[in-house]
N, CA and C atoms as an extended XYZ file, in Angstrom:
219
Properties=species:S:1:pos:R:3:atomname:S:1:resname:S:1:resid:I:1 pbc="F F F"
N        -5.641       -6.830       -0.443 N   UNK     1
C        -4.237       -6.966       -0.199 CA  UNK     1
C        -3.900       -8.453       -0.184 C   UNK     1
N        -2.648       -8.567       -0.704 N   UNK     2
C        -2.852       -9.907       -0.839 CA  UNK     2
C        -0.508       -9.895       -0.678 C   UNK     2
N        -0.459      -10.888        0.616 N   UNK     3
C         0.985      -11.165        0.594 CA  UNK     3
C         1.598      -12.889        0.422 C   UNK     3
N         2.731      -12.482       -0.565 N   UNK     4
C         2.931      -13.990       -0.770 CA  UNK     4
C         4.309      -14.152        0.192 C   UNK     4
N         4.526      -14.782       -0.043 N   UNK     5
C         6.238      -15.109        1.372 CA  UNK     5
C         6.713      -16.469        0.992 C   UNK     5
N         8.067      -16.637        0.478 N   UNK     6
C         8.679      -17.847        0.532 CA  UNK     6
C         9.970      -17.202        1.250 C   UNK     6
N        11.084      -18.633        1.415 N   UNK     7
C        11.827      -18.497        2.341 CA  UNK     7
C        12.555      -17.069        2.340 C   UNK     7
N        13.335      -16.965        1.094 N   UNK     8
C        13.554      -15.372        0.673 CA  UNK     8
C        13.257      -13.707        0.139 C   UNK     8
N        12.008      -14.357       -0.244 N   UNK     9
C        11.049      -12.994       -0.645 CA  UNK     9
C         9.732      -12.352        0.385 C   UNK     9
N         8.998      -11.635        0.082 N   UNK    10
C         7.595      -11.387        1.010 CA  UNK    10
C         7.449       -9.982       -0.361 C   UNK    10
N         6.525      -10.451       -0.946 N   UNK    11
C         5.885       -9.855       -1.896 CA  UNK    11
C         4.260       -9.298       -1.542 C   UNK    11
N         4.251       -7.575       -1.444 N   UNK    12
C         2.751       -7.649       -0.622 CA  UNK    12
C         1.900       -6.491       -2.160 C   UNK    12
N         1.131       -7.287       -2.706 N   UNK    13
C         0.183       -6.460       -3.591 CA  UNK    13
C        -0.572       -5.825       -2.796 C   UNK    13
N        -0.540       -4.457       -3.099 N   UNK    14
C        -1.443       -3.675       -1.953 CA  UNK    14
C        -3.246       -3.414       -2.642 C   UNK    14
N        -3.143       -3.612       -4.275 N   UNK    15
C        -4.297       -4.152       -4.709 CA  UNK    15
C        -4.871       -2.033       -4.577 C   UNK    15
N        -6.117       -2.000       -3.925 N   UNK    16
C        -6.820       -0.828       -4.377 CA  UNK    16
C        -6.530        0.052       -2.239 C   UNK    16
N        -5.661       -0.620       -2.008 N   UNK    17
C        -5.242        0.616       -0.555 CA  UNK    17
C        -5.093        1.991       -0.687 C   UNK    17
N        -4.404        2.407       -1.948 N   UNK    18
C        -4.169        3.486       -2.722 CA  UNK    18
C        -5.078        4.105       -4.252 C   UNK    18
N        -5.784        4.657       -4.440 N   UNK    19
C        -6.362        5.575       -5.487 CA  UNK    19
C        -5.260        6.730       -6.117 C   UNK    19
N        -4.777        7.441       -5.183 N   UNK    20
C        -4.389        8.367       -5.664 CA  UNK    20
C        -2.973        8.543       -5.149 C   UNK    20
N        -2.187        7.344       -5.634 N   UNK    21
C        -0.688        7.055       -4.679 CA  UNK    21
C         0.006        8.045       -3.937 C   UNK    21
N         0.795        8.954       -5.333 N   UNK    22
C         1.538       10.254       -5.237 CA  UNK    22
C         0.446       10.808       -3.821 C   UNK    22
N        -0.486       11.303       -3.914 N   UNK    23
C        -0.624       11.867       -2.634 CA  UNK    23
C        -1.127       11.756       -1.665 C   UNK    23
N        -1.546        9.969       -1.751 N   UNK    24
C        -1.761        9.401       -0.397 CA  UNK    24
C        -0.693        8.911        0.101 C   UNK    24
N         0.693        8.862       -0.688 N   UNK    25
C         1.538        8.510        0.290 CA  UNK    25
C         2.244        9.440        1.077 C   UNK    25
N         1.572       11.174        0.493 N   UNK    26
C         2.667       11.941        1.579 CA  UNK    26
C         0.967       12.646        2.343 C   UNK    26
N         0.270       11.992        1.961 N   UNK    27
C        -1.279       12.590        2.935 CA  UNK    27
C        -2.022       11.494        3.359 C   UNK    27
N        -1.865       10.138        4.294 N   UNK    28
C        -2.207        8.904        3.672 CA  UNK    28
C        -3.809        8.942        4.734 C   UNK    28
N        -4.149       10.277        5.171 N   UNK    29
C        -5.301       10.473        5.973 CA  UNK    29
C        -6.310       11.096        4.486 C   UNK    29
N        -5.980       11.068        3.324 N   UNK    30
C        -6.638       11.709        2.637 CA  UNK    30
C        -7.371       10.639        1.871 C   UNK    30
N        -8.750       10.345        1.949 N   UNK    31
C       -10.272        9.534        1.518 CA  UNK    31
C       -10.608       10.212       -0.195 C   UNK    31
N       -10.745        9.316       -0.937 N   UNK    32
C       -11.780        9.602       -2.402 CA  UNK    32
C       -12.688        8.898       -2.318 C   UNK    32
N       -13.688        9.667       -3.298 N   UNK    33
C       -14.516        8.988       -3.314 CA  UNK    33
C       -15.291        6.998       -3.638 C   UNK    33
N       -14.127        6.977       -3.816 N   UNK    34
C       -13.756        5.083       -3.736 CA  UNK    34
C       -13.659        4.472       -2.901 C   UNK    34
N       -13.408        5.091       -1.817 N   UNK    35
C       -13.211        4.576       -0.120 CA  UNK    35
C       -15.052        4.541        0.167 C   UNK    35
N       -15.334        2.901        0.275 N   UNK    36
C       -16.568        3.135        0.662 CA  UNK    36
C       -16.868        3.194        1.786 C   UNK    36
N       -15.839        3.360        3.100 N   UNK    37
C       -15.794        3.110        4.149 CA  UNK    37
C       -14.140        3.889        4.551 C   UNK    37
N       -14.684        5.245        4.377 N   UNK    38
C       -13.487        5.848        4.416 CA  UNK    38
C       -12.666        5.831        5.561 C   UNK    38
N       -13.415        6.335        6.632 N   UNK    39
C       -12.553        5.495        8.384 CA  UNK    39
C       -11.202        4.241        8.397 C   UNK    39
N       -12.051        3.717        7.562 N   UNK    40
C       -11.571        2.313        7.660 CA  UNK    40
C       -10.392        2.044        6.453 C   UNK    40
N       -10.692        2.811        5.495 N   UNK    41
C        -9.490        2.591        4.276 CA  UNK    41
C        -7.934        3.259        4.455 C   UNK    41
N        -8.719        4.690        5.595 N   UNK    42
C        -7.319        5.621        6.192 CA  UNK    42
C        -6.651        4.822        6.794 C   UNK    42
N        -7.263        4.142        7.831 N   UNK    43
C        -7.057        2.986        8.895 CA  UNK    43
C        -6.004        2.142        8.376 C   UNK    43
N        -6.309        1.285        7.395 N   UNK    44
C        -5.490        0.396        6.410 CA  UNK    44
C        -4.489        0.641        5.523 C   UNK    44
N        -4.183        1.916        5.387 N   UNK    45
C        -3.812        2.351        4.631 CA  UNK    45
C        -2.711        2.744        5.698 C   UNK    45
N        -2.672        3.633        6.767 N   UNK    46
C        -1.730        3.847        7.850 CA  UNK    46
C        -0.889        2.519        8.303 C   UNK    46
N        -1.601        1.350        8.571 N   UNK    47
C        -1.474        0.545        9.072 CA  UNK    47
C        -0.428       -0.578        7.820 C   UNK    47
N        -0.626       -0.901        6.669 N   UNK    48
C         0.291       -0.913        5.968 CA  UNK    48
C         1.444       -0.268        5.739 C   UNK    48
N         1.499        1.085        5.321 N   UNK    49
C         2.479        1.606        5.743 CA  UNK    49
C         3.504        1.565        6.548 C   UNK    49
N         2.743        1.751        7.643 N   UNK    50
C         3.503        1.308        9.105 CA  UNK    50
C         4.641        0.422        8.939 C   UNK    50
N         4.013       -1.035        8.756 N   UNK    51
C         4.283       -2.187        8.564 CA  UNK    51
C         5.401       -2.345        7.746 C   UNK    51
N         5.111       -1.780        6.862 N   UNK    52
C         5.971       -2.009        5.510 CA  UNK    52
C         6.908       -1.227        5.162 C   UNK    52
N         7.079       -0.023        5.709 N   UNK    53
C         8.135        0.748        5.327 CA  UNK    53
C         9.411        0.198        6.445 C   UNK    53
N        10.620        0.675        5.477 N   UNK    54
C        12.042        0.479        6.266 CA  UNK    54
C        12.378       -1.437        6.128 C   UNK    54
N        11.399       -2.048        5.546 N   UNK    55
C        11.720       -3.914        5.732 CA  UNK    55
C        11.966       -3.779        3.976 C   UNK    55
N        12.527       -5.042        3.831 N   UNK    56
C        12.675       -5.613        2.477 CA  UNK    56
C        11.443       -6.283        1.664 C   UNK    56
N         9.917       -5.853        2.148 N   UNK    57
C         8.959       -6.239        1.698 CA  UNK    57
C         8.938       -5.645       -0.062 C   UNK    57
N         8.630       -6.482       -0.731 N   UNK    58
C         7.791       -5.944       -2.111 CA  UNK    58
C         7.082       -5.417       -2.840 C   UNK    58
N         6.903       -4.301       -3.061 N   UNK    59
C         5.426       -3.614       -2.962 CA  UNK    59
C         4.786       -3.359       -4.301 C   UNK    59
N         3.894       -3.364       -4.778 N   UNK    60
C         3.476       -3.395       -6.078 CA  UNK    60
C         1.511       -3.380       -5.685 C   UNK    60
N         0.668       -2.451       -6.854 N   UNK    61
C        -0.219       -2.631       -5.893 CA  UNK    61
C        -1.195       -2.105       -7.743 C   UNK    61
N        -2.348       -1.868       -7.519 N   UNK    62
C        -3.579       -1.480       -8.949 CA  UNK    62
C        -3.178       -0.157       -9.435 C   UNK    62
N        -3.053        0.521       -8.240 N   UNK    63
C        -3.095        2.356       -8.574 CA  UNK    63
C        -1.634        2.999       -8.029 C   UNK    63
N        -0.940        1.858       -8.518 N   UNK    64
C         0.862        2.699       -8.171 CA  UNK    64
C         1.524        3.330       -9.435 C   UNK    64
N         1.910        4.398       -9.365 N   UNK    65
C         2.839        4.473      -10.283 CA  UNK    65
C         4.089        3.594      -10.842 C   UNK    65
N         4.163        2.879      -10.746 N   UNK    66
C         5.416        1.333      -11.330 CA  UNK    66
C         5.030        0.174      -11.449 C   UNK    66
N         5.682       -0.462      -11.949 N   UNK    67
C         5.158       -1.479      -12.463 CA  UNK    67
C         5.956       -2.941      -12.134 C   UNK    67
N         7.035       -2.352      -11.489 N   UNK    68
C         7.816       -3.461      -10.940 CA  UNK    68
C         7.643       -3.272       -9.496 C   UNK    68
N         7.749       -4.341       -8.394 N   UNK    69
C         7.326       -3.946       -7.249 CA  UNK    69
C         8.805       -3.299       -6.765 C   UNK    69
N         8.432       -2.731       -5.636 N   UNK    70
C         9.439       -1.826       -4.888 CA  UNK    70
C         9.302       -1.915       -3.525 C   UNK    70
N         9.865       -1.470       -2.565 N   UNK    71
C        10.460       -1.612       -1.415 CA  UNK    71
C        10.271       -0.009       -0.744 C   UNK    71
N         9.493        0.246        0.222 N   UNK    72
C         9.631        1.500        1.010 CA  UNK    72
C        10.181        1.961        2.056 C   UNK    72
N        11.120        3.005        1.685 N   UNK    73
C        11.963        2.840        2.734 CA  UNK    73
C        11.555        4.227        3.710 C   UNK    73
């Protein structure tokens, strides 16, 4: 994960938090086999979320469906 921030933006690449977007974002307790440390990827994965939904953050990430970043509301 990687976030950039100048005075007006906050752009957060979420990079590989997500494998399987579509249904880790409405199951985000759900592990593939890519999670080499699956505890810990649910963990991060909640915890972004959290964070990031409802703000004007940027979101754009390896395994999203779009290609322009977006905003979760």
């Amino acid at each position: 994960m990687i976030n950039i921030k100048d005075k007006n933006t906050d752009l957060l690449f979420i990079a590989d938090i997500f494998h399987a977007y579509e249904i880790q974002m409405k199951y985000p307790n759900t592990a593939v086999i890519y999670d080499t440390n699956k505890d810990m990827a649910v963990k991060s994965r909640i915890k972004v979320m959290n964070k990031s939904k409802g703000t004007n953050t940027l979101i754009v990430g390896s395994h999203t469906p779009f290609y322009k970043p977006v905003t979760w509301k």
